[in-house]
KOLMIGU-168454 format. One record per residue (C-alpha): residue number from 1; residue in three letters; y, x, z. Coordinates in nm, 2 decimals, padded with zeros to 4 digits. Layout:
KOLMIGU-168454
    i   aa   north    east      up
  NUM  ALA       Y       X       Z
...
***
This chain:
KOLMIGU-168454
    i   aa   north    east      up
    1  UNK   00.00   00.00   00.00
    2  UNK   00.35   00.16  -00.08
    3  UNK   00.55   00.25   00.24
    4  UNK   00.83  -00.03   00.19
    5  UNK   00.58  -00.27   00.15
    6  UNK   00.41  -00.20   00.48
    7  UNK   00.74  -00.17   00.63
    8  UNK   00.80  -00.55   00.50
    9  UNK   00.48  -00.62   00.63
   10  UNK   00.56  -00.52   01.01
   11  UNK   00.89  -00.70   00.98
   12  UNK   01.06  -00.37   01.01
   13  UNK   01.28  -00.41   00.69
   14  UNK   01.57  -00.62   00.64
   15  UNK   01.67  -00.48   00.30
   16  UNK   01.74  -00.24   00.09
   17  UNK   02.01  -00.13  -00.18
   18  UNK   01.78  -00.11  -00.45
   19  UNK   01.43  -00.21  -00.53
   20  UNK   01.36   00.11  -00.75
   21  UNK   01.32   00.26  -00.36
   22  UNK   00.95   00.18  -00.37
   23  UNK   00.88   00.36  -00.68
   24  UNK   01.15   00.68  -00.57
   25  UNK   00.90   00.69  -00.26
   26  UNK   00.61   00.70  -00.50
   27  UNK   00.73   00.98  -00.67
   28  UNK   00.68   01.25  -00.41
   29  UNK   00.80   01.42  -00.08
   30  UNK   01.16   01.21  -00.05
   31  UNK   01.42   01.34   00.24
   32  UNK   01.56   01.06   00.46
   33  UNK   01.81   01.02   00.71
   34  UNK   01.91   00.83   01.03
   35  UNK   02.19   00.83   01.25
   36  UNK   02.31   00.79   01.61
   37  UNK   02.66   00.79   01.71
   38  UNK   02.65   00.97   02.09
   39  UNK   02.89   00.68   02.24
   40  UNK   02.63   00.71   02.54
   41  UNK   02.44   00.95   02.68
   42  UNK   02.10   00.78   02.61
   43  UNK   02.02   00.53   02.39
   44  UNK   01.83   00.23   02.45
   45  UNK   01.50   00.02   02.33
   46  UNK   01.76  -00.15   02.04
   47  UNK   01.79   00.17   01.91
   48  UNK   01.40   00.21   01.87
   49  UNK   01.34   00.05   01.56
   50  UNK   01.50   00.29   01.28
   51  UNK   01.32   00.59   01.45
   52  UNK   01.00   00.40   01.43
   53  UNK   01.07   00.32   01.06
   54  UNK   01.10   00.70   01.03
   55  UNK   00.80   00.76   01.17
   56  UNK   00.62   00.54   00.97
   57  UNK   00.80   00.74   00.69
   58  UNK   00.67   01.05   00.81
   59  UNK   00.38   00.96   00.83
   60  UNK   00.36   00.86   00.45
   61  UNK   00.45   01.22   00.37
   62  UNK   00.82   01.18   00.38
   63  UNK   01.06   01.43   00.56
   64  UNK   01.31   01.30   00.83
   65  UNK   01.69   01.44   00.93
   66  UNK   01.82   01.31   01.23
   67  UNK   02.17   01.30   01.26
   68  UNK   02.38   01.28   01.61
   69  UNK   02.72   01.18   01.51
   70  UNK   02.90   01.41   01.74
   71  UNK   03.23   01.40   01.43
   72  UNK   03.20   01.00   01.36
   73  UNK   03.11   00.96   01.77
   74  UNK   03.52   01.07   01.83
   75  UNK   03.58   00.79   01.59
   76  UNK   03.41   00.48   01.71
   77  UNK   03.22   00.22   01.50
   78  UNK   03.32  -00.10   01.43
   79  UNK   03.04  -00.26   01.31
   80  UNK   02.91  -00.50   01.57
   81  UNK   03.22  -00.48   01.77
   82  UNK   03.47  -00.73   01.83
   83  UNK   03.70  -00.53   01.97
   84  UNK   03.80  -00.13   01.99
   85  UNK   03.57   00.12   02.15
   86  UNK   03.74   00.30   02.37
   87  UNK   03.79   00.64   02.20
   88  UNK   03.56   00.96   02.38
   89  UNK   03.73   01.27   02.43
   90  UNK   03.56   01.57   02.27
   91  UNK   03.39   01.73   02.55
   92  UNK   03.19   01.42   02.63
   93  UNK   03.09   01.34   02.31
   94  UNK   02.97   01.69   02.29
   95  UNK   02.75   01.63   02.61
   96  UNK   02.64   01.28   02.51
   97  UNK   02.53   01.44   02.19
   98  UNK   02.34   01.71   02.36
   99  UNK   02.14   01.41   02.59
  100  UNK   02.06   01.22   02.24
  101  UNK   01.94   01.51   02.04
  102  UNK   01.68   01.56   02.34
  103  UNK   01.59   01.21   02.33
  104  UNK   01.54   01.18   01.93
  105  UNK   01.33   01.56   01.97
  106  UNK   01.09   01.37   02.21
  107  UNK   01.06   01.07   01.96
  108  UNK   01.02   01.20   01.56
  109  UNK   01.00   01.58   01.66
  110  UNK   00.87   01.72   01.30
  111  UNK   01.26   01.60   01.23
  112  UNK   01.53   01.83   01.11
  113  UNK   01.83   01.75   01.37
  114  UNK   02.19   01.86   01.26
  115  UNK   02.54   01.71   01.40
  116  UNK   02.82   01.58   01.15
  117  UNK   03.08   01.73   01.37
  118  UNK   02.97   02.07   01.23
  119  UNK   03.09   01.97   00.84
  120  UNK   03.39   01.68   00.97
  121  UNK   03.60   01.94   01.17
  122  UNK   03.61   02.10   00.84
  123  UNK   03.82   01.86   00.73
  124  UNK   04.21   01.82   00.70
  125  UNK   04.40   01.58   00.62
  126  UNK   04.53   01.67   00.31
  127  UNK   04.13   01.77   00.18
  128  UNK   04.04   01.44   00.31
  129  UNK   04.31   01.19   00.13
  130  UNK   04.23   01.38  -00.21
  131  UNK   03.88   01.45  -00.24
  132  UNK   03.76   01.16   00.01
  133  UNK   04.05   00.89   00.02
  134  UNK   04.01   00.88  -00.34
  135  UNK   03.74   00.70  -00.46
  136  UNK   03.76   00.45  -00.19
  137  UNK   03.98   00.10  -00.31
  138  UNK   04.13  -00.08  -00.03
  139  UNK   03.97  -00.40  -00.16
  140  UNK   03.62  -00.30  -00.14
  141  UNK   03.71  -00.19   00.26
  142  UNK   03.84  -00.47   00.33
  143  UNK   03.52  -00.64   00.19
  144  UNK   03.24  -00.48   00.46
  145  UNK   03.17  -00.68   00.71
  146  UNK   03.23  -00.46   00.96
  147  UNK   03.63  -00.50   00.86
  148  UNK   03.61  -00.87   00.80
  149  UNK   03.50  -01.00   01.13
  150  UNK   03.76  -00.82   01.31
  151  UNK   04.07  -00.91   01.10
  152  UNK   04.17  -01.16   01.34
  153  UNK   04.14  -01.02   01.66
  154  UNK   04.22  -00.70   01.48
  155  UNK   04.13  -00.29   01.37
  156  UNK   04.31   00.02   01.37
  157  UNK   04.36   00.22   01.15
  158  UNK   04.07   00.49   01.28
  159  UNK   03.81   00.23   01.31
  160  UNK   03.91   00.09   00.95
  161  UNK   03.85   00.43   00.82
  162  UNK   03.51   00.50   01.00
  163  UNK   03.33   00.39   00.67
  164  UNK   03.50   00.62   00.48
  165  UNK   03.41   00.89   00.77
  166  UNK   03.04   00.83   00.78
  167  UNK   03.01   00.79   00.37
  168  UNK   03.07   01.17   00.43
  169  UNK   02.75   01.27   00.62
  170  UNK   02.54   01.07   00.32
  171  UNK   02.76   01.24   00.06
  172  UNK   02.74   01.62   00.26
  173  UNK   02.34   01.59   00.32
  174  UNK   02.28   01.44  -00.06
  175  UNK   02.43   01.77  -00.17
  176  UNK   02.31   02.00   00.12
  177  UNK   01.96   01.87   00.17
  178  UNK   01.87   01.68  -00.14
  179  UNK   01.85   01.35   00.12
  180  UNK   01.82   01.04  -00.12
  181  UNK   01.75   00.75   00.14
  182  UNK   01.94   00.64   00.47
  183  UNK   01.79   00.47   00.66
  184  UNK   01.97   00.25   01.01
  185  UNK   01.98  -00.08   01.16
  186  UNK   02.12  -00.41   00.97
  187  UNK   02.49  -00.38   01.08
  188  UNK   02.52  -00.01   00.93
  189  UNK   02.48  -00.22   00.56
  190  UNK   02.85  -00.15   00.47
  191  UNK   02.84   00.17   00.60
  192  UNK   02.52   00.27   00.38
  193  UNK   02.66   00.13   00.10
  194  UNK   02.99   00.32   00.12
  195  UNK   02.82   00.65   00.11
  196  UNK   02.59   00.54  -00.24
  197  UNK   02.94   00.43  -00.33
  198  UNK   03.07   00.78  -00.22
  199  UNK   02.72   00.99  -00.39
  200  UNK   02.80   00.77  -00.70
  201  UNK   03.16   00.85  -00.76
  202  UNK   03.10   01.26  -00.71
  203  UNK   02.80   01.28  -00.87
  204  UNK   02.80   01.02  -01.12
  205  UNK   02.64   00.71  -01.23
  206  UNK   02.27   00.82  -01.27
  207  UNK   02.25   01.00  -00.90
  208  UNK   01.95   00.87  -00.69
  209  UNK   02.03   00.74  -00.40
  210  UNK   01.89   00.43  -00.15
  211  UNK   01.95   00.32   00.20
  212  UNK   01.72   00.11   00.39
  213  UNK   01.80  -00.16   00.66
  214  UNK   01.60  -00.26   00.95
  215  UNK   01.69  -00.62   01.13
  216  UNK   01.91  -00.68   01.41
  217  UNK   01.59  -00.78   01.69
  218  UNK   01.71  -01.08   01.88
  219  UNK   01.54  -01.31   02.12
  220  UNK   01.48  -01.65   02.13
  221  UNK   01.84  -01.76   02.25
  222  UNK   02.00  -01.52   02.01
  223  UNK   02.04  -01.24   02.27
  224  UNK   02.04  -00.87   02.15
  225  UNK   01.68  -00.74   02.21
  226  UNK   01.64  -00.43   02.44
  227  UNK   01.92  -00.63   02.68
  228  UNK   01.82  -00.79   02.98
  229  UNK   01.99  -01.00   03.29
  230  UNK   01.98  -00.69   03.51
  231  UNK   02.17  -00.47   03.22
  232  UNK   02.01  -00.23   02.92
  233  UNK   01.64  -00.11   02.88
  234  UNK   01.72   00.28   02.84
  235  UNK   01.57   00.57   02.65
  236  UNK   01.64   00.83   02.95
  237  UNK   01.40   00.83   03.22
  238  UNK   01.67   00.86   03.44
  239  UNK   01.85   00.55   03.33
  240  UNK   01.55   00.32   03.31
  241  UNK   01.24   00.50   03.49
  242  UNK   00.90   00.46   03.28
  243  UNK   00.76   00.25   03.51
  244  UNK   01.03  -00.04   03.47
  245  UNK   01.03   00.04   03.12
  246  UNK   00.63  -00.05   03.09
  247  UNK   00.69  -00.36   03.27
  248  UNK   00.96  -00.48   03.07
  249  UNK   00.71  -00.47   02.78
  250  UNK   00.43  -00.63   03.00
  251  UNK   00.66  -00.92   03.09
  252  UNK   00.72  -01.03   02.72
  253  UNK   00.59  -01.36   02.64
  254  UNK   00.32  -01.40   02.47
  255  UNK   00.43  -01.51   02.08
  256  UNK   00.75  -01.23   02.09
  257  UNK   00.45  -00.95   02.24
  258  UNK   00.22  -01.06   01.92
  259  UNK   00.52  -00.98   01.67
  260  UNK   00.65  -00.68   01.88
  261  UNK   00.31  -00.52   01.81
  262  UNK   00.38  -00.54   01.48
  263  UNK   00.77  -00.39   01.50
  264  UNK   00.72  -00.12   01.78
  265  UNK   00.37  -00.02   01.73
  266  UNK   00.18   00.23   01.50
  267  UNK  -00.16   00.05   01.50
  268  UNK  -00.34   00.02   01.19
  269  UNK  -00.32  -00.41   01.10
  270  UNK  -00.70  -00.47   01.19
  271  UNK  -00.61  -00.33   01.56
  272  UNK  -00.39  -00.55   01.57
  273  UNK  -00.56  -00.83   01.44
  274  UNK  -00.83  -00.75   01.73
  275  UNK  -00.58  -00.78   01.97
  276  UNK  -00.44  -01.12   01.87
  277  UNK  -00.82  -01.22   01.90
  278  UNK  -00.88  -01.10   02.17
  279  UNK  -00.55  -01.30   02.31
  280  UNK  -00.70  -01.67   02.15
  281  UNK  -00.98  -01.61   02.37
  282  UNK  -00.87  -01.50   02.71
  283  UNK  -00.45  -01.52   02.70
  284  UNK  -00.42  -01.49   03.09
  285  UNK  -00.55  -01.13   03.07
  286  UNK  -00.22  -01.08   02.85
  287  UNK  -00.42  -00.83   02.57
  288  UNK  -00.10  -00.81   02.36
  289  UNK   00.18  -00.74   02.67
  290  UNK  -00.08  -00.45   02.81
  291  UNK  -00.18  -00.30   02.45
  292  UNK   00.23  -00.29   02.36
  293  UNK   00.37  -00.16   02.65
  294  UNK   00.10   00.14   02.67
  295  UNK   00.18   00.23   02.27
  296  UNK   00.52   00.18   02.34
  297  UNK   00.53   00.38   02.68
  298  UNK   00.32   00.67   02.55
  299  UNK   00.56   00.70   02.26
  300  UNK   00.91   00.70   02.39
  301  UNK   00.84   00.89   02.76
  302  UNK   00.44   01.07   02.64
  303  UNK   00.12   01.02   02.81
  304  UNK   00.20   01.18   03.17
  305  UNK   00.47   00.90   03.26
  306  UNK   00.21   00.64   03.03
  307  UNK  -00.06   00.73   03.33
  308  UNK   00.17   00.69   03.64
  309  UNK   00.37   00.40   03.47
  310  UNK  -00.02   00.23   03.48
  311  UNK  -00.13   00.40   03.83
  312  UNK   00.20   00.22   03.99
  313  UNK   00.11  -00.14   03.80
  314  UNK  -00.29  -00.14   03.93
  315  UNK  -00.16   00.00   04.25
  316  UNK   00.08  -00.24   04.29
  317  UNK  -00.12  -00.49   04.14
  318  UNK  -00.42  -00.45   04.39
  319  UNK  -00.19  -00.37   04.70
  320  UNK  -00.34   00.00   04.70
  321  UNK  -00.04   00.23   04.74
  322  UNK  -00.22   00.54   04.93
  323  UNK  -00.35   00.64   04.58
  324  UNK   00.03   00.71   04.49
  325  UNK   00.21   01.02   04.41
  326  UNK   00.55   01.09   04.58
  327  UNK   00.74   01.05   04.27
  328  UNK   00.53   00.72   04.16
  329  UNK   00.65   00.56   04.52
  330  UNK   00.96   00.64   04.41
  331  UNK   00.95   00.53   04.04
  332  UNK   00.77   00.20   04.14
  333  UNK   00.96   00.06   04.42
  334  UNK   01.30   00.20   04.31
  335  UNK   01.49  -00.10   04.33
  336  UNK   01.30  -00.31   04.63
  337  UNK   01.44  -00.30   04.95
  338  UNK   01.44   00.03   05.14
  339  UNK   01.63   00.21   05.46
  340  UNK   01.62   00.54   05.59
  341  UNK   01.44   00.51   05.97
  342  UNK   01.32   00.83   06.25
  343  UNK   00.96   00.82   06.29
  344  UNK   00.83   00.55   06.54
  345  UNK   01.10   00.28   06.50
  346  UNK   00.90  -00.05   06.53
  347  UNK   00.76  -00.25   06.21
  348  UNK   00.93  -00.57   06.35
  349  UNK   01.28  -00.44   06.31
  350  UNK   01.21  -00.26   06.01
  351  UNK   01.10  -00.59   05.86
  352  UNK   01.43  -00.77   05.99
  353  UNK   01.63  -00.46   05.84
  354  UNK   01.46  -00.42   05.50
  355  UNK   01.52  -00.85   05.49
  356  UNK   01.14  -00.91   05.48
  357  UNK   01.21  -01.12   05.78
  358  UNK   01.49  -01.31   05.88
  359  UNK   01.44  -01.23   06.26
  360  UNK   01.23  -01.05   06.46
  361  UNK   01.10  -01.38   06.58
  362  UNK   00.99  -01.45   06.22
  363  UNK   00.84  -01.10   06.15
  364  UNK   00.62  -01.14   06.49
  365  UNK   00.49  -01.47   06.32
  366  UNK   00.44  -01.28   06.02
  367  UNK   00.20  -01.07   06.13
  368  UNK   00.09  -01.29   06.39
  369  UNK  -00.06  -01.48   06.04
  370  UNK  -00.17  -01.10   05.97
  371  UNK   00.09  -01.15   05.64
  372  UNK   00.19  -00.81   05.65
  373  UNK   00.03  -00.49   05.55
  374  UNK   00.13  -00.18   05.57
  375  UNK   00.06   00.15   05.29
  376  UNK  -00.22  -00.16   05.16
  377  UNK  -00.34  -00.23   05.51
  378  UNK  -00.30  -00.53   05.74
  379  UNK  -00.13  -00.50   06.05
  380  UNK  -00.25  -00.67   06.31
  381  UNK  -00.05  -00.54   06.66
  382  UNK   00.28  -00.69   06.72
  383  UNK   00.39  -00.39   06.83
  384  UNK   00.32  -00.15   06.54
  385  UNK   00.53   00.12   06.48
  386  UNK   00.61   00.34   06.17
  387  UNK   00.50   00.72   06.31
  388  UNK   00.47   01.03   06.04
  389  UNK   00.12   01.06   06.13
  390  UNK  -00.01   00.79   05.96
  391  UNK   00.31   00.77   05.66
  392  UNK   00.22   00.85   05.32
  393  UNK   00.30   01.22   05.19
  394  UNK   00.41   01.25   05.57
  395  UNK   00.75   01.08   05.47
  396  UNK   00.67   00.72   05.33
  397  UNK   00.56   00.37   05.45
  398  UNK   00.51   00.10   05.21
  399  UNK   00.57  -00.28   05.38
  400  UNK   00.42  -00.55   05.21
  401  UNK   00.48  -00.96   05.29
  402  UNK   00.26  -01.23   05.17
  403  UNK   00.18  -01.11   04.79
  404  UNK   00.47  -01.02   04.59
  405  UNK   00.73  -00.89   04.83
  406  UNK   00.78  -00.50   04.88
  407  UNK   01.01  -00.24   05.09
  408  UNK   00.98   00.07   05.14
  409  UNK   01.12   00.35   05.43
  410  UNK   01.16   00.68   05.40
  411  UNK   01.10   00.85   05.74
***
């Protein structure tokens, strides 16, 4: 099957510039591109899919560039944005640049990576205006999309140029690399566009050249996918740990898991297939959330953080927590309730502090009804108290209510 047909297939293609793409891919070894602007330190599971389709690209035989925009980055985008970025100054783009190529090396890292800043701060103004500024009519800017929706609420002048800007990198790696597809996510279309536009004008008519497109991922109510009501599902580990990161895939439902498997997955389609059989017979053991959230765990943050991202779900799961590792207590209850306490403070006021229990009263009734366990165990004396001895690692002391409800103290 050509490559932009199985790319349809997976849903991972909104469009492209020019049908003749599937046959240019046929012809041999071509050299893509894709792009992210460093307007953060990480990016985030939104970003995922053109890195996948690059994958799926290499793969096939192709070769990949990544490109951080640390040049178009001190710029800002406005595609997607109804109003203006706030503008980074140089230093921190650098840095956030620095963080992104990491991340992309982790993801695709048989990629080239280069930075556009290295070829923009080449440019002046006047170099710009002539041999840029050019070949781009006001009327065809003023047509992207990107320009349209924010006429009312309005552009500046920097933003309204970024197309122009970023037409560059296509242009500068088409002459540099011999890179004849782009490759980003459906908003970038009048960006892509502008640099064929661009290629076309300097190098005439006849000059090969094709972007690709991949499709904005929403949710059911229209909601960007990789958001969430407690904020962003991050890239960086240290942004969004690997364990919360597994889970977020494990708590899809079941009909968005089925299609993600498709989008963020590099199974072959009878896997798949197996998988969705296996979910008509038995849906409550959730075959398509577990399968998805390993492939995409393993590939984002590798098999190490895969293992303990699954040792801190059984654990959790099963109430076992002894089997833990230090930084897996850490990882899996980061976010529960948790104080700082001296060794041998009592378990009823730690329950009252950590809000397990609304009273001390209450927390003796709790484990009166032996509801309470402690590091997986129940507690059964009134007056038990949280001692080093007994703590796991020496420092820790995992509290557990009923089924679901967690804290943690650090001794």
């Amino acid at each position: 099957m050509n490559i932009v047909d199985e790319l349809k297939r997976r849903k991972l293609l909104y469009a492209v510039t020019d049908e003749a793409v599937k046959e240019h891919f046929d012809e041999g070894k071509v050299t893509f591109y894709l792009g992210a602007d460093p307007t953060s330190d990480s990016l985030h599971v939104g970003h995922l899919v053109p890195y996948i389709i690059a994958k799926h690209l290499i793969d096939a035989g192709h070769e990949a560039i990544l490109l951080i925009g640390g040049g178009t980055g001190l710029i800002g985008d406005p595609s997607g944005k109804s109003e203006e970025r706030k503008l980074l100054e140089l230093e921190d783009t650098l840095a956030n640049a620095s963080a992104i190529e990491a991340q992309v090396k982790r993801l695709i890292p048989e990629a080239r990576i280069v930075n556009n800043y290295d070829w923009l701060k080449d440019y002046d103004m006047i170099r710009f205006l002539r041999d840029i500024g050019k070949h781009f009519n006001l009327n065809y800017m003023m047509g992207k999309d990107s320009v349209k929706n924010r006429l009312d609420s309005g552009i500046s002048f920097t933003e309204f140029s970024y197309q122009i800007i970023q037409s560059i990198d296509f242009m500068e790696l088409y002459g540099r690399e011999g890179c004849t597809v782009q490759i980003g996510g459906q908003d970038q279309w009048g960006n892509i566009t502008a640099g064929l536009e661009l290629i076309r004008k300097l190098y005439g008519p006849g000059s090969k050249a094709y972007g690709l497109v991949a499709p904005l991922l929403t949710r059911k109510d229209g909601s960007k996918f990789g958001k969430t009501a407690e904020g962003t599902i991050w890239l960086d580990p240290a942004k969004t740990s690997p364990y919360a990161f597994y889970q977020y895939w494990i708590n899809l439902e079941d009909d968005e898991a089925l299609r993600r498997l498709w989008q963020f997955t590099f199974l072959r389609a009878e896997e798949i297939d197996e998988v969705e059989a296996r979910m008509q017979k038995t849906p409550h053991e959730r075959h398509a959330q577990k399968t998805l959230a390993r492939e995409v765990t393993r590939f984002v943050h590798g098999q190490k953080a895969l293992q303990q991202a699954e040792n801190i779900t059984g654990a959790l799961f099963g109430g076992e927590v002894s089997s833990l590792t230090p930084e897996e207590i850490e990882m899996g209850f980061e976010g529960v309730p948790s104080i700082h306490a001296e060794a041998g403070k009592p378990l009823i006021e730690a329950l009252v502090e950590t809000g397990l229990a609304n009273s001390k009263r209450e927390a003796r009734t709790f484990l009166r009804q032996n509801a309470v366990r402690l590091n997986g165990e129940r507690v059964e004396r009134v007056d038990a108290t949280l001692d080093s001895t007994d703590a796991l690692h020496g420092s820790y002391h995992v509290i557990r209510r009923g089924k679901k409800h967690y804290a943690l103290v650090r001794l």
